[in-house]
C-alpha positions in Angstrom: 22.9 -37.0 -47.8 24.1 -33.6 -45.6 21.4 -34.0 -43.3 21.9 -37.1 -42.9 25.5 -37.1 -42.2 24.7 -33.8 -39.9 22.0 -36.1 -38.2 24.2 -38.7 -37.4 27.3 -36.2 -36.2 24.1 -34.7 -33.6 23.3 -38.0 -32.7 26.8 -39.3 -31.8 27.5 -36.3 -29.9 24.0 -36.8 -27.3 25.1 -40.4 -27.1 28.4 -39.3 -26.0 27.8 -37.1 -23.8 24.8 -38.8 -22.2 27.5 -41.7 -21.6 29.9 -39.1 -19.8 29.7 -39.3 -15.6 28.8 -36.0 -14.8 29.8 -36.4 -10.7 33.4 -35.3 -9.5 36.0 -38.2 -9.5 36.5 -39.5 -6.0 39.6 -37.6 -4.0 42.6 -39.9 -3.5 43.3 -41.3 -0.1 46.2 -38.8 0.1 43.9 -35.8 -0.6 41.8 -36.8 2.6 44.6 -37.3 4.9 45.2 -34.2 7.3 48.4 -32.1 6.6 51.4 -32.8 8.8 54.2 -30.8 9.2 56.2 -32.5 6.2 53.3 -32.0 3.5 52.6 -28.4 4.8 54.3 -25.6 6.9 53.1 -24.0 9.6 50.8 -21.4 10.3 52.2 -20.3 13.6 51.8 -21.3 16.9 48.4 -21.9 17.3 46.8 -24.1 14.5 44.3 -25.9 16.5 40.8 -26.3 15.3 38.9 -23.1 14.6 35.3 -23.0 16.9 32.4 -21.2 16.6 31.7 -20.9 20.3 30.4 -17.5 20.7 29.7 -16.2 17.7 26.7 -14.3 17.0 25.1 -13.5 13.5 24.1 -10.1 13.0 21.0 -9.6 11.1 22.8 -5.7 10.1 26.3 -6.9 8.9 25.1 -10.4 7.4 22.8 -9.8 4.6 22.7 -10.5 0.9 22.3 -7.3 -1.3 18.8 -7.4 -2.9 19.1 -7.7 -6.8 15.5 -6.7 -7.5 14.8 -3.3 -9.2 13.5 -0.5 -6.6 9.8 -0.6 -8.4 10.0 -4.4 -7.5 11.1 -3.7 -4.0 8.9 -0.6 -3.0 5.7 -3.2 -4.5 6.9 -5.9 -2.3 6.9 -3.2 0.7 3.3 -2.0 -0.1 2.1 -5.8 -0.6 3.2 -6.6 2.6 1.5 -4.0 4.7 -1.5 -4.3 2.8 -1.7 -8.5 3.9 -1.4 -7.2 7.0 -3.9 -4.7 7.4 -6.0 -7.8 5.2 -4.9 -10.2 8.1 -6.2 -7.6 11.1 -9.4 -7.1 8.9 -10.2 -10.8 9.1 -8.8 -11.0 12.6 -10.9 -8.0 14.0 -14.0 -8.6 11.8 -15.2 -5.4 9.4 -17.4 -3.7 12.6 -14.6 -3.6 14.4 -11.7 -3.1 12.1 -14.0 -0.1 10.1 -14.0 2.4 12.8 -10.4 1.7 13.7 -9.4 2.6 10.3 -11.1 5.4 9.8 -10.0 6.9 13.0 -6.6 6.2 11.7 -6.6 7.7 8.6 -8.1 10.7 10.5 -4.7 10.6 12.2 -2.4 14.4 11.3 0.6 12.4 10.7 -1.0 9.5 8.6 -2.3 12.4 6.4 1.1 13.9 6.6 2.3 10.2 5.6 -0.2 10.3 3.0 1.0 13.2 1.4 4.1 12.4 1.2 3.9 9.2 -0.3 1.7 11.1 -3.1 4.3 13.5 -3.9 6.9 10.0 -3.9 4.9 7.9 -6.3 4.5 10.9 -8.6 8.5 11.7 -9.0 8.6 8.1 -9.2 8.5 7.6 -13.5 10.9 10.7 -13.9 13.7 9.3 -11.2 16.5 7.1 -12.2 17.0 3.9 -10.8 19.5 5.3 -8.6 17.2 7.9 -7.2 14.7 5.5 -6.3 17.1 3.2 -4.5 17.9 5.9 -2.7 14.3 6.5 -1.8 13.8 3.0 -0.6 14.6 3.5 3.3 12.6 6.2 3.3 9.6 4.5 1.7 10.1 1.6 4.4 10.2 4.1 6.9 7.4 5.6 6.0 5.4 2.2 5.9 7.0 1.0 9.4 5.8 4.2 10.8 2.1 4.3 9.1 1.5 0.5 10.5 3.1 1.4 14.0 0.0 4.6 14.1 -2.3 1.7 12.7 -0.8 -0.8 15.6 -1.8 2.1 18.0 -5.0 2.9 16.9 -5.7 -0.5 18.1 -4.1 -0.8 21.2 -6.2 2.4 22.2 -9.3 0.3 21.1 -8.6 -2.5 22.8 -7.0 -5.2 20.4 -3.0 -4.6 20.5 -1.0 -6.6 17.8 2.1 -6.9 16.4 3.7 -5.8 13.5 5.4 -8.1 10.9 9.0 -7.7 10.4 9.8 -5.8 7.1 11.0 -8.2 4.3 
């Protein structure tokens, strides 16, 4: 007889609320009219309509923090440069992109790239989370600058390209 009763109170309240509008109400007519000077005061002396004309948005200054944890971030770095050198590969063909590569890894400051992204993933487990956000730049750096060597090493052999922007 408790279920029952229970059952019914359950289905009264889906009914009900399945019955409520869930959109706004409509604003009055005296919500959409524009304020004059008896409904609102002043702001000064200039309250004319605010423009846009010449404003520029700043890809530094307007940007949305990134909420994902540095592991996620410093993966989404690495996955991006390796579709690239993936994309080249496919572009270029293996007998040509092969010998590029390899002369690029021969490169001193790849190896000196290398190297250091060896001792960085390494420290990696033992750093807190705000060591390795603080590591981040650095990691992208080190990327941006590995792919420029990369971007060069193919200029000099005859097939320039252009690097992705990093995301």
């Amino acid at each position: 007889m408790v279920c029952l009763a229970v059952g019914g109170l359950l289905l009264a309240i889906f009914w009900l609320t399945r019955r409520v509008d869930p959109r706004p109400p409509e604003p009055s007519a005296a919500a959409l009219r524009p304020a004059t000077s008896r409904t609102a005061p002043s702001s000064g002396p200039s309250t004319g309509v605010r423009s846009t004309a010449g404003l520029k948005l700043d890809r530094a200054e307007n940007h949305l923090p990134d909420h994902r944890s540095a592991k996620a971030q410093k993966d989404e770095v690495v996955k991006q440069w390796g579709e690239f050198l993936k994309t080249e590969k496919a572009r270029l063909g293996a007998e040509t992109f092969d010998p590029v590569a390899k002369r690029w890894l021969e490169r001193p400051r790849l190896k000196a790239l290398i190297e250091e992204w060896k001792a960085l993933e390494e420290a990696w487990p033992e750093r807190s989370e705000q060591e390795r956000d603080g590591q981040l730049p650095r990691i992208r750096a080190m990327w941006t600058e590995a792919m420029s060597e990369f971007a060069a090493e193919l200029a000099a052999a005859g097939h320039p390209t252009t690097l992705p922007e990093p995301r």
